[in-house]
N, C-alpha and C positions, 0 to 999 in steps of 0.2 A: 050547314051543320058544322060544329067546331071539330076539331082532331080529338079535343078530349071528351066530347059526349059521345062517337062514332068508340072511340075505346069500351068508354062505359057500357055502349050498349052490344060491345062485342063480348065483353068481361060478362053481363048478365046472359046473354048465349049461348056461351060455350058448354056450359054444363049440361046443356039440354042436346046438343049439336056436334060437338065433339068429346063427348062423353070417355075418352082413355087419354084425353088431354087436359091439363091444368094451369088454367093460364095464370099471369101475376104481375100486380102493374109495379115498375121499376120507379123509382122516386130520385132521383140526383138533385143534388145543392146543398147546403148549409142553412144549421140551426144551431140556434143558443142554447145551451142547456147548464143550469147551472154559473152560468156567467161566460162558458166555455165556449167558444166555438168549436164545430163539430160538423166535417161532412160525413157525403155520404154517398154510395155511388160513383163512379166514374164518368169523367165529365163525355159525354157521345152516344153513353150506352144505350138501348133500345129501351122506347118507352114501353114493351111488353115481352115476358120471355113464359115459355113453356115450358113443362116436361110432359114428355109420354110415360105411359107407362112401359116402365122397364129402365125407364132412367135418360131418355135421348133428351135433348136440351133445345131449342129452337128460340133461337133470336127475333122479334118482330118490333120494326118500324112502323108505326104509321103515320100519314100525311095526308094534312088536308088537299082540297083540290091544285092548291095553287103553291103547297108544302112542296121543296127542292133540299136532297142533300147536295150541300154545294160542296166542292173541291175543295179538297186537304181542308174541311171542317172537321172537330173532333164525333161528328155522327159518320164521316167516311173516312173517318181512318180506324173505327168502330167495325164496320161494313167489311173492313178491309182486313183485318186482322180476325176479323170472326172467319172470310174465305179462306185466309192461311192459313188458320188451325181447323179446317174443315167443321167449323160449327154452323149449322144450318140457321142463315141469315135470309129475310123476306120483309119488304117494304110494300106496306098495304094502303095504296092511296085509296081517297074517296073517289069515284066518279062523279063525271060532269053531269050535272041533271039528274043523279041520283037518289033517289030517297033515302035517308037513313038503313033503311029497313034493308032493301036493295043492296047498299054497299057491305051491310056487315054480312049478308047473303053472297055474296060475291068475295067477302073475305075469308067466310067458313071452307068454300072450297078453294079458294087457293091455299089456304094452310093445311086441306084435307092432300093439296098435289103434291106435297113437299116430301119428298120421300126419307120414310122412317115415322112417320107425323100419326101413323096409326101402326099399334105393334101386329106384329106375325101371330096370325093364329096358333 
């Protein structure tokens, strides 16, 4: 399974699964418009961020099986500035042997573990 259909079919999930969460997928790079270039995004950011309800913010990487942030890449100097300003940061790899189905099940509750990920009664 690729890292961006496991998104996809996490992005289709959510609503049903983590229903006080809204997830939203992050786009980085450049396009022409009008003759102009024009980015967008910052280059490391996580390919998915959240909010809960109430307004918390959660950053989510994910990565295929054999996906690595590598050192002083701009996705871990991302990782790393999201820990220093205490923004709830989680890298959702695929598992080995996995079924699609499987890993985005195993991604609903790791994002369910992160705390703050679901508001206070």
């Amino acid at each position: 399974m690729s890292e961006s259909n496991a998104q996809k079919l996490l992005l289709l999930r959510a609503p049903e699964n983590l229903p006080t969460l809204r997830l939203f997928r992050r786009n980085v790079g450049m396009g022409i418009f009008d003759g102009r270039k024009v980015r967008f995004g910052i280059k490391g950011q996580c390919d998915l961020y959240a909010i809960v309800d109430g307004g918390r913010h959660i950053e989510l990487e994910c990565k295929s099986v054999d996906g690595r942030i590598k050192p002083e890449s701009p996705q871990a100097h991302w990782r790393d500035w999201c820990f220093a300003h205490h923004v709830p940061w989680l890298c959702l790899t695929e598992g080995q042997g996995e079924t699609p189905e499987q890993t985005v099940s195993r991604w609903i509750v790791e994002i369910t573990a992160i705390p703050g990920s679901t508001p206070k009664p």
